[in-house]
N, C-alpha and C positions, 0 to 999 in steps of 0.2 A: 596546554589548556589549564585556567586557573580551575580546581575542581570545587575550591570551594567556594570560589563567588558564584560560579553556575548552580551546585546545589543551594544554595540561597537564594538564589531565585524564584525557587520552587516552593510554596506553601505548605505542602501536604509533607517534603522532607524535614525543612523547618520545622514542625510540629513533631515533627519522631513518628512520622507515621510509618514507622515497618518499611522493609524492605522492598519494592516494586521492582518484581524481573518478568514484567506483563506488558511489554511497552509495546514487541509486535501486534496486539489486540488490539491497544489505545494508549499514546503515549500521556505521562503528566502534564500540568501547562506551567510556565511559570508569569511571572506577576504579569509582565509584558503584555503577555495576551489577554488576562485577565483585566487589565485596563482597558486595551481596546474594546474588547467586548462592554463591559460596563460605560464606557466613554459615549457609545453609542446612543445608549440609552436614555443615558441621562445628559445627554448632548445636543442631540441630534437622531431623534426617534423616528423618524419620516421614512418616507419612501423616495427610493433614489429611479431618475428615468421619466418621471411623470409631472410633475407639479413643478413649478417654478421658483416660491418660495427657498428661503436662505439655507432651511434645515432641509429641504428638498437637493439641490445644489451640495450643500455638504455630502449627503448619501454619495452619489452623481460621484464626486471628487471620489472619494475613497474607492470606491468600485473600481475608477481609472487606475488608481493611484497603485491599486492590487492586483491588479490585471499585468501592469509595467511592472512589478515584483518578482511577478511567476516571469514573464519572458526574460529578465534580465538572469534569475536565479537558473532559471533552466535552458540559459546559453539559445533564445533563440531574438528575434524580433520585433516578431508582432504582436500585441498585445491583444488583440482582438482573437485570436486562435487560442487561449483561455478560456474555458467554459467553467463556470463556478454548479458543480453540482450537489447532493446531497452526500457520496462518500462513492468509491470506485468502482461499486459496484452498478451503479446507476449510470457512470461512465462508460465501461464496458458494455451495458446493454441498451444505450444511446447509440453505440456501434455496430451492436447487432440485429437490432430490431429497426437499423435507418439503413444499414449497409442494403445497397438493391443487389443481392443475390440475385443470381435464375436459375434456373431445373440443369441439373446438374456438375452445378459448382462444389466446392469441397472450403472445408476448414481445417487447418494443422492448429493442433495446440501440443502438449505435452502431456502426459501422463502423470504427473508432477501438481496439475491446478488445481488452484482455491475452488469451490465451487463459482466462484465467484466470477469465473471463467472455461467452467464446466458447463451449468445448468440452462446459461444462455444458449448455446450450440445442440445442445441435448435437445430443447425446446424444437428450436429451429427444425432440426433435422427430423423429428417429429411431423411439426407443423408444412414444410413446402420442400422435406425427400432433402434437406443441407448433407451432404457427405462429408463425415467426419473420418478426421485420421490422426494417430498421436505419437508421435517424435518421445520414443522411450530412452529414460534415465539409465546410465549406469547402475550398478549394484552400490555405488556409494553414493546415488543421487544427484549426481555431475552429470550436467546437458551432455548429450553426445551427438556432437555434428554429424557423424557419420550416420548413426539412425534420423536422424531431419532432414539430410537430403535425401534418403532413399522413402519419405513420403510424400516428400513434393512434387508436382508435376503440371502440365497445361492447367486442368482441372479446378486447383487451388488459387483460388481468388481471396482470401486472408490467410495471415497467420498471427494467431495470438495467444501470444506464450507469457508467463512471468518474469522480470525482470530477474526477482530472487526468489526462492522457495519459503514460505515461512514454515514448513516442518525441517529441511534440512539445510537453509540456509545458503543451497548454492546457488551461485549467481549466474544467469544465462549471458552469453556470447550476443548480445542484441546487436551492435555495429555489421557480427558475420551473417547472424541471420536476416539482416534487414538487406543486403547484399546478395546472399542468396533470392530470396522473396521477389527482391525487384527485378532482378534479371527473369524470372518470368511471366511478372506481371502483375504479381500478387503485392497487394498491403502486408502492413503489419502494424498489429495495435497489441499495446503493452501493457501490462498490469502492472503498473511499478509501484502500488505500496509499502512493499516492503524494501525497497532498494533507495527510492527515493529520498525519506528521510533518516540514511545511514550515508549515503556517498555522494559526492558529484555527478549530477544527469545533465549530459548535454547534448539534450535532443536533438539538435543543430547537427551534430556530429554523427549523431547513431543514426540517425536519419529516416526515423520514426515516421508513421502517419497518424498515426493518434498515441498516446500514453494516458491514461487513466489512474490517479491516485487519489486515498483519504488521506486528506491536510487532516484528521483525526491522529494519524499515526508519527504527524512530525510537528508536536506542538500545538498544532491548531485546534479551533473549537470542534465539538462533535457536532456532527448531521452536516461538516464540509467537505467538499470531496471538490479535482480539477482533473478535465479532460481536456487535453492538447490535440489538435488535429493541423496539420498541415493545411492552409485556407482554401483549397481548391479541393481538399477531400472531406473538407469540415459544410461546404458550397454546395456537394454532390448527396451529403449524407440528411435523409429527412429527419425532421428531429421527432423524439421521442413523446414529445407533451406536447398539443399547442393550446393558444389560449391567450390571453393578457397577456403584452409585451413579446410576442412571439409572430406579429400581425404587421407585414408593412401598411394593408390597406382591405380591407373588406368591404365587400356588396352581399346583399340577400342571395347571388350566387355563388360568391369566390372570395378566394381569402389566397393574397399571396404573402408569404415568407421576410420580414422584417432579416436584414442582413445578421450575417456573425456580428458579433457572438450571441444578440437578444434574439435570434432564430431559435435557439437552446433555451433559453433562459425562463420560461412561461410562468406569469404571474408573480408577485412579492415576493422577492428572493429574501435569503438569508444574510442580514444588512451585518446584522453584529458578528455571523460568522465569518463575511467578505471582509470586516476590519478585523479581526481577529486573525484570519489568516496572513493580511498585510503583515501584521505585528508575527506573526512565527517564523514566517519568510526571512522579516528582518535581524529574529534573534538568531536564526543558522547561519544566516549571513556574516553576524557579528561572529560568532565562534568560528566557521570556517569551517566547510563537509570535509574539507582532507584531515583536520585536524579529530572529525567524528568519530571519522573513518577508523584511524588508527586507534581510538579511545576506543572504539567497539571490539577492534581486535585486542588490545590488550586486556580486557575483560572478559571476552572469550579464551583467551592463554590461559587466563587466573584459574577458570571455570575446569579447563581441562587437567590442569596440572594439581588442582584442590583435590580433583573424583575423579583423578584418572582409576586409582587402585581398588576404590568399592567393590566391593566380592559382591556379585550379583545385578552389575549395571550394562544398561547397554545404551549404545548412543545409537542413534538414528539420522544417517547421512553422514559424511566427512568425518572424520579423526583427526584432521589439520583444521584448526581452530581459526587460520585466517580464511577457509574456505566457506566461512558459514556465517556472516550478515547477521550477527547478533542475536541468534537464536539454537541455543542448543535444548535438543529435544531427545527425551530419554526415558528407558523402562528399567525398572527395581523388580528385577527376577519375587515374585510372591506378593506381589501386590499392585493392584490396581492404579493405572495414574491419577484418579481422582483421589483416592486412598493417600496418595506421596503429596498429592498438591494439599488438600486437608489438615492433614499435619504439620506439612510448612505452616500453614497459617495459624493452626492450633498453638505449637511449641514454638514460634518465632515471628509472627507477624509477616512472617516472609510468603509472598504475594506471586502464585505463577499460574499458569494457563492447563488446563488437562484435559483430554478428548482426541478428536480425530483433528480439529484445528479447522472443520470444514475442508477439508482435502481428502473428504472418505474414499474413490475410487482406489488412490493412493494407498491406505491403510488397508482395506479390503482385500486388493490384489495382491496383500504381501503376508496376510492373513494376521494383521495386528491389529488389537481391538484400538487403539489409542498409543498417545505416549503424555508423559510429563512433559511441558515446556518452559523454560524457564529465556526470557530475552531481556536484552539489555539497552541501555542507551546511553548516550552523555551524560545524565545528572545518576549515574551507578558508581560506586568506587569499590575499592578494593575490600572495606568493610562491608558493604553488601554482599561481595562473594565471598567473604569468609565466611559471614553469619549461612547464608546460604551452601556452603559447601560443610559446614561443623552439623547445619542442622541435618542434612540429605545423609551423612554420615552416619551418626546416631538412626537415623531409621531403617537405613539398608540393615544394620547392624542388629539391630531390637526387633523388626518386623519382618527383616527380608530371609526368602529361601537360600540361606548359603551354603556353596557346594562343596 
């Protein structure tokens, strides 16, 4: 991968803006998408679906044109099983809030989720008695098959788990668990933001019934997000919003359901985010996920081999640096990880994440207030984990309780 025609594409590197190891949060854009987006605007500002008009029709195109993006990119078919939503988390609770449960169904997830795949099941199980159950991690945060089958059973009519973790970065068995799942009957819907844009997804293969991701977190504009569903569980599932464009036909009694994908879709979508994602789609494509793939692991190695020695650090999940999807997360014995990430930014411009990450059951149960995170992407190189490894250094060193 050329590293330096990639960071050149990116504006905010270009400028020397500091170091960005924040990218599982929200990755940077580069110029690409930033055209598309502005292209729209000042193109073709209209609404796509409705009107007939030229700038109407353009919309219309692009919408297609991004929809055949995602199916090609994510190894499936049909482009109509594309849902363009706001980010994944809207995905996931399109899932949950359409899935027809009945009285005494169950849900497997993991111990392991975002809230993002917490809170919707929590509700649930609240709201009409959902039985919940959670397929527990390892001590280094590695899925463990053998705890996932021993909570599945008749009962269990989904399961949705994360693809990867964004606190420890391990990456779940989706192809075995979807395998398990269907031999008794059960779905499986996926949270793949954080998996999706670091590696090759191909849904076709893993054999998914929904997957839920933020095009936020791989280049694309913010407030995007795509749910995948299988067409015949995407047909069964009621949608979440109706409203404009979500209406095959209404009378003063009835309103039936306008086909996938505008079943989902209700009212003026997000035009310049749907082109904007076209264009991100097409920049991973040009670089290559296998090629990511491995650029994230070797910036993971750097990471580990820079701080392996710190007197007073602790890493959180895996010690093998290829087990961990671009996200190493960590605590500096005597200080706070809001504390370690403040500092980065204070002494170095250097830019990372700090808290629980939204995964508090997780942090709770292990009885740890947070960690530092620091994640990487394609447009990182080795001078960023220097800079970021000399500055983590000097503070373990000046601030930290060493033993």
């Amino acid at each position: 991968m050329n590293m330096s025609a990639v960071r050149n594409d990116f504006p905010t590197i270009r400028k020397g803006g500091g170091v960005y190891l924040d990218s599982a949060c929200q990755s940077l854009r580069p110029d690409q998408v930033i055209r598309a987006v502005t292209e729209y605007y000042e193109n073709y500002p209209s609404c796509g679906g409705r009107s007939i008009h030229g700038m109407s029709a353009k919309v219309s195109l692009v919408t297609d044109e991004a929809r055949e993006k995602a199916a090609g990119f994510f190894g499936t078919d049909d482009p109509e099983c594309y849902i363009f939503t706001k980010n994944c988390t809207e995905g996931i609770n399109t899932v949950a809030k359409g899935f027809r449960f009945r009285k005494g169904d169950a849900v497997v997830t993991t111990d392991t989720e975002h809230n993002s795949n917490h809170a919707p099941w929590t509700v649930l199980s609240e709201e009409i008695g959902l039985k919940r159950r959670y397929s527990k991690a390892r001590d280094d945060g590695e899925f463990d098959i053998e705890s996932f089958k021993k909570v599945m059973g008749k009962d269990v009519k989904l399961v949705s788990v994360h693809h990867a973790s964004n606190v420890t970065g391990c990456v779940v068995p989706i192809k075995e668990i979807t395998e398990i799942a269907h031999d008794i009957g059960a779905k499986v819907l996926v949270d793949g933001s954080q998996a999706a844009p670091h590696m090759k997804t191909d849904l076709k293969r893993m054999d998914v019934d929904y997957y839920s991701l933020s095009v936020h977190k791989m280049l694309g504009p913010s407030g995007m997000g795509i749910l995948y569903g299988k067409r015949e569980c995407l047909e069964s599932l009621k949608p979440l919003t109706t409203g404009g464009g979500t209406v095959g036909m209404a009378t003063y009694e009835r309103v039936t359901s306008a086909p996938i994908p505008d079943k989902f879709e209700a009212g003026l979508q997000n035009y310049s985010g749907i082109a904007g994602t076209k264009a991100a789609l097409e920049y991973l494509t040009s670089v290559g996920m296998d090629k990511i793939l491995e650029h994230d692991r070797d910036m993971m190695r750097s990471i580990f081999k820079r701080v392996g020695e710190i007197e007073g650090l602790s890493v959180i999940g895996p010690n093998d640096p290829d087990r961990r999807c671009g996200v190493f997360s960590f605590n500096v014995e005597g200080l706070s990880p809001h504390d370690v990430a403040m500092m980065l930014d204070k002494m170095d411009n250097i830019m990372i994440r700090s808290g629980m990450h939204c995964t508090h059951p997780f942090f709770v149960s292990k009885g740890i207030e947070g960690s530092a995170r620091a994640s990487v992407y394609l447009y990182n190189n080795e001078e960023d984990i220097e800079r970021f490894a000399a500055a983590l250094i000097n503070i373990a060193e000046t601030f930290g309780d060493k033993k």
